[in-house]
C-alpha positions as CSV (number, residue, x, y, z in Angstrom):
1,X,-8.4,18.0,-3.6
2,X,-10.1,21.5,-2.5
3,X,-13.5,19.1,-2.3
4,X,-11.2,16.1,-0.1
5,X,-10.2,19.1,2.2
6,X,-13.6,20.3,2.6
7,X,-15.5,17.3,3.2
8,X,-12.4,16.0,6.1
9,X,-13.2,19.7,7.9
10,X,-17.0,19.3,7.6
11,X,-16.3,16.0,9.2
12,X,-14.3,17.2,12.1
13,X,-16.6,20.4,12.7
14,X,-19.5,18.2,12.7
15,X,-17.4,15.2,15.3
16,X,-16.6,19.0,17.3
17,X,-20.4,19.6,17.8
18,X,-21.7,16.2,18.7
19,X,-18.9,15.6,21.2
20,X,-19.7,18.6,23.1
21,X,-23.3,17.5,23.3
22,X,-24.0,16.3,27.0
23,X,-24.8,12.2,27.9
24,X,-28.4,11.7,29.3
25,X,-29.3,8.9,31.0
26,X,-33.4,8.5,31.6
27,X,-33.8,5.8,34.6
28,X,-37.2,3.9,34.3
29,X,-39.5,6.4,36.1
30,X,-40.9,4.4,39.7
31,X,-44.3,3.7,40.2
32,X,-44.4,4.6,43.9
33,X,-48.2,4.4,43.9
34,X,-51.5,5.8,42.4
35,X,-50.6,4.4,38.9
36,X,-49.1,1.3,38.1
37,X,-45.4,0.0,36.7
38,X,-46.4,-0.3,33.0
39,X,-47.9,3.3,32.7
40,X,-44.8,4.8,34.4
41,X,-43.1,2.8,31.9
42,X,-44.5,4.2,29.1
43,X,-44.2,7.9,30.6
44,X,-40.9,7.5,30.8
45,X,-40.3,6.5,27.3
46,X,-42.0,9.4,26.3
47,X,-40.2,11.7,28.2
48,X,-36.7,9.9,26.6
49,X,-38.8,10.1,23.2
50,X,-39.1,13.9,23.7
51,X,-35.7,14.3,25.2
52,X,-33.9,12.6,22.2
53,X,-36.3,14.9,19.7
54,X,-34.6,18.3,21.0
55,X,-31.3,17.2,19.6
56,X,-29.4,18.7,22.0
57,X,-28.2,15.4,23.9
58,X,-27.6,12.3,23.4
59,X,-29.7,9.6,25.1
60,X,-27.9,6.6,26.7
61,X,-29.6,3.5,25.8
62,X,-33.0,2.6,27.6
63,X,-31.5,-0.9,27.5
64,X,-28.4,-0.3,28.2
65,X,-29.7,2.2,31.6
66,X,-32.0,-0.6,33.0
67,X,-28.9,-3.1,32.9
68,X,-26.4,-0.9,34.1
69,X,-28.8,0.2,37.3
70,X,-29.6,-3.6,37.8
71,X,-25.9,-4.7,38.0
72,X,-24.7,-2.2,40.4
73,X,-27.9,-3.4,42.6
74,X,-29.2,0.4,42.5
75,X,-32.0,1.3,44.8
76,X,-34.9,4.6,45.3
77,X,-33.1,5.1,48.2
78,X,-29.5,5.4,46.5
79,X,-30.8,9.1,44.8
80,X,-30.2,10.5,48.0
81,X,-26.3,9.0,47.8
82,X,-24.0,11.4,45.9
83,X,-21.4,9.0,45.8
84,X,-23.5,5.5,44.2
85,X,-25.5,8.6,41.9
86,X,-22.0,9.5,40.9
87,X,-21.2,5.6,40.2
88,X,-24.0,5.0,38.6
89,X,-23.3,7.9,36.4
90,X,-19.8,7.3,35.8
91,X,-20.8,3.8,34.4
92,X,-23.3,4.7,32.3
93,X,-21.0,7.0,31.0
94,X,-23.4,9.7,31.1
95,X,-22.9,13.6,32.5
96,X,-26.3,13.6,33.4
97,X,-29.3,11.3,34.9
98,X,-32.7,12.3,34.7
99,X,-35.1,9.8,37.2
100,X,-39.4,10.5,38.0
101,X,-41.3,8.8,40.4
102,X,-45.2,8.8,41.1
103,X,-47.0,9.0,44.1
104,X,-50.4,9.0,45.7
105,X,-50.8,12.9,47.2
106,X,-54.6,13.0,48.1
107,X,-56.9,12.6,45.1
108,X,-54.0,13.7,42.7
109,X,-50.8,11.6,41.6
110,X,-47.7,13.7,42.5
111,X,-45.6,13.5,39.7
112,X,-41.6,14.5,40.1
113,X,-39.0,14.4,37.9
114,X,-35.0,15.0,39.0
115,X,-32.0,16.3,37.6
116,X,-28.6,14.9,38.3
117,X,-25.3,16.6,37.4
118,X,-22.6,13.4,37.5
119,X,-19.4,15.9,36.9
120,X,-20.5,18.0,40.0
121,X,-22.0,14.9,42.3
122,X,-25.1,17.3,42.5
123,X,-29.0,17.6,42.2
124,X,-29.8,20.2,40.0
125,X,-33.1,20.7,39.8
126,X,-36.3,19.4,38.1
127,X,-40.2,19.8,38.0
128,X,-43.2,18.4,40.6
129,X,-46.4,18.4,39.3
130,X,-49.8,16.9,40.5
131,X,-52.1,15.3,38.3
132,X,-55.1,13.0,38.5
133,X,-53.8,10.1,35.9
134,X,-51.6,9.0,33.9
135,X,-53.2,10.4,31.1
136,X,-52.6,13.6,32.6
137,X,-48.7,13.1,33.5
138,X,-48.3,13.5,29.3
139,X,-49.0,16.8,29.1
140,X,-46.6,18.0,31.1
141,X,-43.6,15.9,29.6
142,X,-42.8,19.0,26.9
143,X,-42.1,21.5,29.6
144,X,-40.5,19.4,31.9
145,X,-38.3,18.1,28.7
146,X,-37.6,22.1,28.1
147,X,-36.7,22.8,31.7
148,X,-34.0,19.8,31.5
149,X,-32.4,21.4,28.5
150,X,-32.4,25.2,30.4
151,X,-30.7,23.3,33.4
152,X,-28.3,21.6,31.3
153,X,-27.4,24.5,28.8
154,X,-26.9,26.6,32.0
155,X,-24.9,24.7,33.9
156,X,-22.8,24.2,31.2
157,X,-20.9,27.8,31.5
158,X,-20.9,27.6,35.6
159,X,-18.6,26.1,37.7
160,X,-19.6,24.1,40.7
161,X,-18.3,24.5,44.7
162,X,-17.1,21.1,44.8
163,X,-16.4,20.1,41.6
164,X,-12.6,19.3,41.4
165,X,-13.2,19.5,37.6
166,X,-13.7,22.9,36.6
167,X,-12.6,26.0,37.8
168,X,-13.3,27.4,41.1
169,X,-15.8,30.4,40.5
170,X,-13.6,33.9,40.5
171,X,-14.4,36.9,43.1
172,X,-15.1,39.2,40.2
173,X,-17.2,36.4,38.7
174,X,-20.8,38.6,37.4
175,X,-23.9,36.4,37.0
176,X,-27.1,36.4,34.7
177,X,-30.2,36.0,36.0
178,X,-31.3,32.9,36.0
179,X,-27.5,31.4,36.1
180,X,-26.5,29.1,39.4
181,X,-25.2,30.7,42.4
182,X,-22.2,29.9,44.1
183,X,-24.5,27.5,46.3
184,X,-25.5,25.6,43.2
185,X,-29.2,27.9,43.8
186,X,-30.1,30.5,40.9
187,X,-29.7,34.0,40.8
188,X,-32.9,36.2,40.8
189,X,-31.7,39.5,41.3
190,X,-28.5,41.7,40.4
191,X,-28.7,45.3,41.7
192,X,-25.7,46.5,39.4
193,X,-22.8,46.9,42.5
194,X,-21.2,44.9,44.9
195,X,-22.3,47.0,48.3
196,X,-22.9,46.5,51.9
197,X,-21.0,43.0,51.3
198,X,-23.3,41.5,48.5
199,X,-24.7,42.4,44.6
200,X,-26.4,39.4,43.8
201,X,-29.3,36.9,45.6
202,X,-29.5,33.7,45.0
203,X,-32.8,31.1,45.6
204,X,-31.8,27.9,47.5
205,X,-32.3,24.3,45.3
206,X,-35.8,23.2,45.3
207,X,-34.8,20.0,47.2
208,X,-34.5,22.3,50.4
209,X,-38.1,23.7,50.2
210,X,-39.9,23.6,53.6
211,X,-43.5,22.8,52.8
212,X,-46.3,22.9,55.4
213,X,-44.4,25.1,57.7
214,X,-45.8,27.6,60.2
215,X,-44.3,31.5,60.6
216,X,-44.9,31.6,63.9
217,X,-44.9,34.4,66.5
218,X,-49.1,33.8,66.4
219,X,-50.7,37.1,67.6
220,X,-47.5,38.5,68.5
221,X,-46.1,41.8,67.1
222,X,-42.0,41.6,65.8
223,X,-41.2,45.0,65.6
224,X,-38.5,46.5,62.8
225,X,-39.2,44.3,59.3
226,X,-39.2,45.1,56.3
227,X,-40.2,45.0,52.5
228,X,-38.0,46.4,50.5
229,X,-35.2,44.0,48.6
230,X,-32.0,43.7,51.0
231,X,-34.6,43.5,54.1
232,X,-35.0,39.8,54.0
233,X,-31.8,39.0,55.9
234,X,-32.0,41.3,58.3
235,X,-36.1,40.8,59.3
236,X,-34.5,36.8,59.4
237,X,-31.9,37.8,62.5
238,X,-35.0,39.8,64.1
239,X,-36.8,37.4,64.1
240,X,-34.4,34.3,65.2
241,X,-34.2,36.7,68.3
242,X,-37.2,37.0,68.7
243,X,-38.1,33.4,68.6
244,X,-35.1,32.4,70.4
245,X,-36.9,34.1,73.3
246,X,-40.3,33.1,73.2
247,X,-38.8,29.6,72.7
248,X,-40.2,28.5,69.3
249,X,-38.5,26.3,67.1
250,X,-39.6,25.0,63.8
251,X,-40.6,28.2,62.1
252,X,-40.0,29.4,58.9
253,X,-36.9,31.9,59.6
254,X,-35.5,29.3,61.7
255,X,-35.1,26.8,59.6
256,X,-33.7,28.9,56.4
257,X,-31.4,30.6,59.0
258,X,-30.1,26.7,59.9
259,X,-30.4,25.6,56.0
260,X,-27.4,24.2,55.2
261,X,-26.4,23.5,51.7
262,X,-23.1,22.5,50.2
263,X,-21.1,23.7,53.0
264,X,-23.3,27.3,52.9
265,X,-24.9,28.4,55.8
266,X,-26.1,32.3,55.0
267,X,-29.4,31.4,54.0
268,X,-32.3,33.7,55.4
269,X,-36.5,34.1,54.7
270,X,-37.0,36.9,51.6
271,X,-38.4,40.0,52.2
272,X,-41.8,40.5,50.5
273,X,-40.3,42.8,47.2
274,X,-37.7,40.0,47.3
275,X,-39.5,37.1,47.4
276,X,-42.0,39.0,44.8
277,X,-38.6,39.1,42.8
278,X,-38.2,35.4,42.9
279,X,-41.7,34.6,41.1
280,X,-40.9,37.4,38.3
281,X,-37.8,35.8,37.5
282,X,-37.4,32.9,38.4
283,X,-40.9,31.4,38.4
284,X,-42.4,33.1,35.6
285,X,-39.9,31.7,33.6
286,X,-40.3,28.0,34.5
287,X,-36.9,27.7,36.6
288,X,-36.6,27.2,40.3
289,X,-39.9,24.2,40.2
290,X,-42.2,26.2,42.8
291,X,-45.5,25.2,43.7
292,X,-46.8,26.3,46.6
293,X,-47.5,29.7,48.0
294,X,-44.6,31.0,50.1
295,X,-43.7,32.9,53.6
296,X,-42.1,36.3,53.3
297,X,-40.4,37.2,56.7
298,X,-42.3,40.8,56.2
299,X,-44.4,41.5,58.9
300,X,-48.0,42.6,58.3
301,X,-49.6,42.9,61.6
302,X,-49.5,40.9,64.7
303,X,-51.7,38.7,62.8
304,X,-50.6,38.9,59.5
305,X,-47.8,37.9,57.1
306,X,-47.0,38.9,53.6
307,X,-47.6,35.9,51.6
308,X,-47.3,35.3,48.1
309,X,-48.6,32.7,46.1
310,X,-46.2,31.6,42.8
311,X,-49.4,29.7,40.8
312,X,-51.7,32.9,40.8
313,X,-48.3,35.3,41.3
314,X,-50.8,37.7,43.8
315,X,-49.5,38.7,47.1
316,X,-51.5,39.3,50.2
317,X,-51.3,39.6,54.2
318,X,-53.7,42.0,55.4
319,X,-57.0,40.3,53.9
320,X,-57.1,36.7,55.9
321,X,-54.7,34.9,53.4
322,X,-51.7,35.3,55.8
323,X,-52.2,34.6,58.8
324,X,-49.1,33.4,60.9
325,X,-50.6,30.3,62.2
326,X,-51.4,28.9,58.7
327,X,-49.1,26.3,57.0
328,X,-47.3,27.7,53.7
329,X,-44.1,26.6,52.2
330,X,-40.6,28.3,53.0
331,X,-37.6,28.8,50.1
332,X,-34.5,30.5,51.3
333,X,-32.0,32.5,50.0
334,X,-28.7,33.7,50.3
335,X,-27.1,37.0,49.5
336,X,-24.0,37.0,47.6
C-alpha cells in the first residue's frame, strides 16, 4: 500500500512540474531574402531541435504550427497585430510563439528572431544578428535558444500592464536586475531607495530602437548636461528646449522624449554612466538584443557626444568617434 501511495504522489508531483512548463510554438522562420526557403527551413528546425533539448518547454507540433497558421490565413505582416498574434496563439494553444526571418542587409544576411508573450498580447524580446550564410545562422541558434528561456523564466514571476490575467504590479513592488519594468522594458539599475520620485531605470523593448539616427545640435554648444546616473532625463528636457528652438526634429532626444510604449510616455536619452550601466548589465549578459553603438544625451563639446559602443563595450566622444552629425542608434529609458 505505502509503495501504491508513493508511486500515485510521484505521479502527481511529476503531472505538477510538466503542467507548469510553458507552450512554445516555433513558426517556420521566413526567407525574406539572401537565403532561400528550404535553408530557413532547416534553421528553424534546428532552433525547435535545440529548444525541445533544454527541457524546460514544451514544443507545440511543427505540423501542427504550420496548419494552424495556414487556416487562420496568417501573414508577415500580422506579427505586428497584437490581436491575430493573440489568436494565433490562443489556437495553437501555446503561451508563447517564437518566429525568425532573414534578410539581405548589405553583404551580410540579417538574421532576427522574436519573442511573443500570448497571455500578455506582447513582444518580449529576442536576438538580431548578421551573418554571411546560412551556414553561419547555426551558430548562433544555442544563444538565441538560451536567451528565449531567460525571457521566458523571467517573465514568468512579473506581471504585465495590460494583462487582465495577472495581478497588477504593487507600488512597493522591488525589482531585480535584469527583471521587466513596468513598461514591459528591463531594469538595469536599482540605487537602493525610492528618491526624488524614482529607484529603479528601466531600458525600453528592443522593438523601439532608433537606428541610424542623428544627435543633432551640429557645432552647437547645449549648455548644463550631464554624466552622472539620474542626469539622463534631465540633459533630455534641455535639450528638447533646445531643439524646439533651433527647430530640429528627428533627433535622438526627441524621439525617446515622444517614445510611446504601452500607454508610457516618460521615456528620455541616458546619461553617459547610465547608458554605460545598460551595457554592464544588461548587455554583457545577453539580455536587451543590442547591436549597435548608442547616443548618450551627455554633451562632450560643441562637436562631440559621449558615445558608447555595446559590441566593443568602449566609450568615447572627445577623440572623432562622436561627433553629433554621425548616425548612431538611440535606446530609451524610463525612470521608475
Amino acid at each position: 500500500m505505502k509503495k501504491i501511495l508513493f508511486w500515485i504522489f510521484t505521479l502527481f508531483a511529476c503531472v505538477g512540474v510538466f503542467a507548469q512548463q510553458p507552450v512554445v510554438a516555433v513558426a517556420p522562420f521566413d526567407a525574406i531574402s539572401g537565403i532561400n526557403a528550404t535553408e530557413a527551413n532547416m534553421i528553424s528546425r534546428a532552433f525547435n531541435i535545440r529548444l525541445g533539448n533544454t527541457h524546460k518547454v514544451i514544443l507545440v507540433d511543427r505540423e501542427i504550427v504550420e496548419r494552424i497558421i495556414q487556416e487562420h490565413s496568417f501573414q508577415a505582416g500580422d506579427w505586428s497585430n497584437q490581436q491575430k498574434t493573440a489568436e494565433l496563439g490562443k489556437a495553437l494553444n501555446a503561451n508563447w510563439i517564437v518566429r525568425g526571418n532573414f534578410e539581405r542587409f548589405g553583404s551580410n544576411v540579417l538574421f532576427t528572431v522574436s519573442f511573443y508573450d500570448i497571455a500578455t498580447f506582447q513582444f518580449r524580446g529576442g536576438d538580431e544578428v548578421r551573418v554571411a550564410n546560412a551556414d553561419a545562422a547555426y551558430d548562433h541558434i544555442p544563444k538565441m535558444v538560451d536567451n528565449l528561456i531567460t525571457v521566458i523564466e523571467k517573465a514568468g514571476s512579473v506581471p504585465a500592464v495590460n494583462n487582465p490575467n495577472r495581478p497588477v504590479q504593487a507600488s512597493g513592488k522591488t525589482y531585480n536586475i535584469g527583471d521587466f519594468g513596468p513598461a514591459g522594458g528591463l531594469v538595469f539599475y536599482d540605487k537602493g531607495i525610492f528618491s526624488n520620485g524614482w529607484r529603479y531605470l528601466e531600458a525600453a523593448p528592443p522593438e523601439t530602437e532608433f537606428s541610424s539616427v542623428q544627435w543633432g545640435a551640429a557645432g552647437v554648444n547645449v549648455p548644463g548636461t550631464g554624466t552622472a546616473v539620474g542626469s539622463g532625463k534631465r540633459n533630455t528636457e534641455l535639450l528638447i528646449e533646445h531643439f524646439r528652438r533651433a527647430g530640429e526634429s528627428g533627433t535622438a532626444a526627441q524621439l525617446c522624449a515622444t517614445l510611446n510604449f504601452d500607454g508610457f510616455t516618460d521615456w528620455f536619452l541616458p546619461s553617459k554612466d547610465e547608458l554605460n550601466l545598460m551595457y554592464q548589465n544588461l548587455k554583457q549578459k545577453g539580455w536587451g538584443s543590442f547591436v549597435s553603438d548608442y547616443w548618450s544625451s551627455s554633451q562632450v563639446d560643441n562637436t562631440h557626444v559621449h558615445v558608447q559602443s555595446f559590441n566593443r563595450g568602449n566609450q568615447y566622444g572627445g577623440n572623432g568617434g562622436g561627433i553629433k552629425s554621425n548616425i548612431r542608434s538611440a535606446r530609451a529609458v524610463r525612470a521608475f
